[in-house]
N, C-alpha and C positions, 0 to 999 in steps of 0.2 A: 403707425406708419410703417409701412416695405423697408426695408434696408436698402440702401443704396443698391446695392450688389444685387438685387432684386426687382429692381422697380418690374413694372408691369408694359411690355415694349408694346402689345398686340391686344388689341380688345374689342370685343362685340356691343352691341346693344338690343336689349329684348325689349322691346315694347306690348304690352299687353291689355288687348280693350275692345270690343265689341265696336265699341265709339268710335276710334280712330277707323275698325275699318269701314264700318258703316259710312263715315265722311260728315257722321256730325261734329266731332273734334275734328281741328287740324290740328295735327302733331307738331309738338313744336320742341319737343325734350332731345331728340334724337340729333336734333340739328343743335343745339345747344353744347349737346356733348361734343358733337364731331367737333365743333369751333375749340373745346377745350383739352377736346386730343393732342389737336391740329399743334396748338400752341407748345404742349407740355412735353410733344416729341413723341407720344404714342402713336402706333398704326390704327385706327379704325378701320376693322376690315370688314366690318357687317353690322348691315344692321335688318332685325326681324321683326315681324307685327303677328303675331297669333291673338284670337279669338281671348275669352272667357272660359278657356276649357284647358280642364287640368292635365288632359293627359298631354295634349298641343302642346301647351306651355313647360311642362315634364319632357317632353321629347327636346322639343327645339333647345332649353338649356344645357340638356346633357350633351348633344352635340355641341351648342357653341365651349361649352366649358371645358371640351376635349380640345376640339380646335387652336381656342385662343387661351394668352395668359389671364384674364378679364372676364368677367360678363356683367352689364350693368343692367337691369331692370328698371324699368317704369313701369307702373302705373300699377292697382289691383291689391292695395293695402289699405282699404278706407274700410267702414262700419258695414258695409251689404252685405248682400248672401252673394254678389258677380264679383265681390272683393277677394280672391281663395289664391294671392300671388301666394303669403305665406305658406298657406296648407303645402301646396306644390313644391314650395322651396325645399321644404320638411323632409315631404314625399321622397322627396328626387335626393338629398342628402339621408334618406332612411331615420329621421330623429322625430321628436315629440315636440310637437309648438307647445310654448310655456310662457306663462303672461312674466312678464319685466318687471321685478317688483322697483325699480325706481320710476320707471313711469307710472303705476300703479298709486306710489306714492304720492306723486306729482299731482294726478289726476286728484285724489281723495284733498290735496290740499289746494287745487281752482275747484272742483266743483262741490265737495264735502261729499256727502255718503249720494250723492246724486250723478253714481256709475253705471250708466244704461248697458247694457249686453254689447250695442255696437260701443261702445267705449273700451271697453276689455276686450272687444275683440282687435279692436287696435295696438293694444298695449301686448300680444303676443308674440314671441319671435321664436326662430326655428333653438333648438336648444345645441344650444356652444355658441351663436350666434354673438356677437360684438352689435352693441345696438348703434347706429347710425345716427347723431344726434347734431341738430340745426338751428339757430336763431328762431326761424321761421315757425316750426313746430315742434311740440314736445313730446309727439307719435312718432317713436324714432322707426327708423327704415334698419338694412338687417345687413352684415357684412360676415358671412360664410364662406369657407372654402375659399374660390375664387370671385366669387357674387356677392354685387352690391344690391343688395335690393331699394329702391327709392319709390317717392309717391309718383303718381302721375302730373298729380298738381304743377304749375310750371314753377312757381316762386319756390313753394319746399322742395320741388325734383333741385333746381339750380341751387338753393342753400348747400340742401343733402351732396351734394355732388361736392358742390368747391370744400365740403370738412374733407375730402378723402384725395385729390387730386395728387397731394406731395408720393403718393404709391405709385402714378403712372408716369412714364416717360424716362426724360433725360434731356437729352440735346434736342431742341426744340424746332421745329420744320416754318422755314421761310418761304414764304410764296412770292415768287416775281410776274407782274402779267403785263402783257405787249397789244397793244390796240391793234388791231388789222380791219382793213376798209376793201378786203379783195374775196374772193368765193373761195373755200375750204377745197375746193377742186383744184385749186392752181398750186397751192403747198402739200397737200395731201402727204405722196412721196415723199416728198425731200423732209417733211416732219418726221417720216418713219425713218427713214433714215437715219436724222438725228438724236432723235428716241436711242435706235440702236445703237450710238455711240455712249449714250450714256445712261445707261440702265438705272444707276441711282439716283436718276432725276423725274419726277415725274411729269410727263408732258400732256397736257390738256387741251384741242381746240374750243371752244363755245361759240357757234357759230349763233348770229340774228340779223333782221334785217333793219335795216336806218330807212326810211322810206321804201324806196326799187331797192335802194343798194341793199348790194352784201357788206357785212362788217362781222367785228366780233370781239372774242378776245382769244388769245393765247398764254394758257397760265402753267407755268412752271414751278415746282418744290420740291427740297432738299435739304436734308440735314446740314450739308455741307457747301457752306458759302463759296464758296471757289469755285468748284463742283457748277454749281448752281448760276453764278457768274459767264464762263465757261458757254454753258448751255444755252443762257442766254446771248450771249453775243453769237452764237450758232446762226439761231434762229433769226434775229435781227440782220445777220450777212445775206441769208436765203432770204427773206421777205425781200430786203431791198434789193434782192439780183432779178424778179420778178415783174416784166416789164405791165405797167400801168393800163388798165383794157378798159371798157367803157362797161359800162353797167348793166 
């Protein structure tokens, strides 16, 4: 685990897969994570999808790992030849994949001398690497540098994630949200406005429609309850200073 003193305030997410962008997967890990940013008081400030291709995946890391304190990976660590997250991890950290001789173990004692080539090549991880190990599975994921690497799987991505969570965060981000039943054109302003009073707050419309009508929501977040309190009765003053109009 991070030392206190350290947690990890700012994180990305690299997603990696032919499949998701194709749109035969629907991705479903990226939004898993933001939920568990969200809670644990880290910023998720990105989130990326690159192809099957090493140098993509090699690029887009090295930026997000400058960028943010974080990068979480999915997906590209199973038995194929389009599985090559590790190779690239490697790559991009300059080290040698080295098969895990406790997974290795592991394997020879579920399957016996019955360790196919995609088996060991599961059991690899970039060397200095801390292996990422979950209820779910005994093909651990890979925690370098800043990078977490995880499967794409959703049940082991969501294990593999909650073993490392206590590294991210701090004071954890509250969302308040206010119903609105009027067109996003009548507050527009006076939202910006508000916004600019209080910069530590985040302020969100989502506008959709209920039948004809306009409706929606307005959602608000902040570290800081008061803050966030504040902000909200802001908004709730200007909604209801906004005379009622027909649909």
């Amino acid at each position: 685990m991070t030392s206190s003193s350290t947690l990890h305030q700012t994180a990305a997410i690299l997603v990696i897969g032919n499949e998701v962008l194709s749109g035969r997967t629907r991705e479903a890990n990226a939004y898993l994570a933001a939920q568990s940013m969200f809670k644990r008081g880290c910023k998720l400030s990105e989130i990326a999808i690159v192809p099957d291709i090493k140098e993509d995946i090699i690029d887009s890391l090295n930026r997000l790992c400058q960028r943010y304190d974080a990068v979480i990976t999915s997906g590209g660590i199973g038995p194929t030849h389009d599985d090559i997250t590790m190779d690239a991890i490697a790559e991009s950290f300059n080290v040698s994949l080295l098969e895990h001789e406790d997974t290795i173990a592991k394997l020879h004692e579920y399957y016996g001398d019955d360790i196919n080539a995609g088996r060991r090549r599961m059991a690899r991880l970039p060397e200095g690497a801390a292996p990422i190990i979950c209820e779910k599975s005994f093909m651990p994921g890979a925690h370098i540098g800043n990078v977490y690497v995880l499967a794409g799987v959703p049940d082991i991505f969501a294990s593999q994630l909650e073993s490392f969570l206590d590294d991210f965060g701090g004071k954890p981000y509250i969302r308040h949200e206010i119903e609105v039943n009027i067109p996003e054109s009548l507050f527009a302003r006076a939202l910006e406005d508000i916004q600019s009073q209080f910069p530590d707050v985040e302020i969100g419309s989502y506008p959709r429609l209920c039948g004809k009508k306009a409706c929606g929501k307005i959602c608000l977040s902040a570290q800081d309850e008061t803050r966030l309190y504040h902000a909200k009765e802001q908004v709730n003053i200007m909604l209801n200073s906004i005379p009622s109009t027909k649909p």
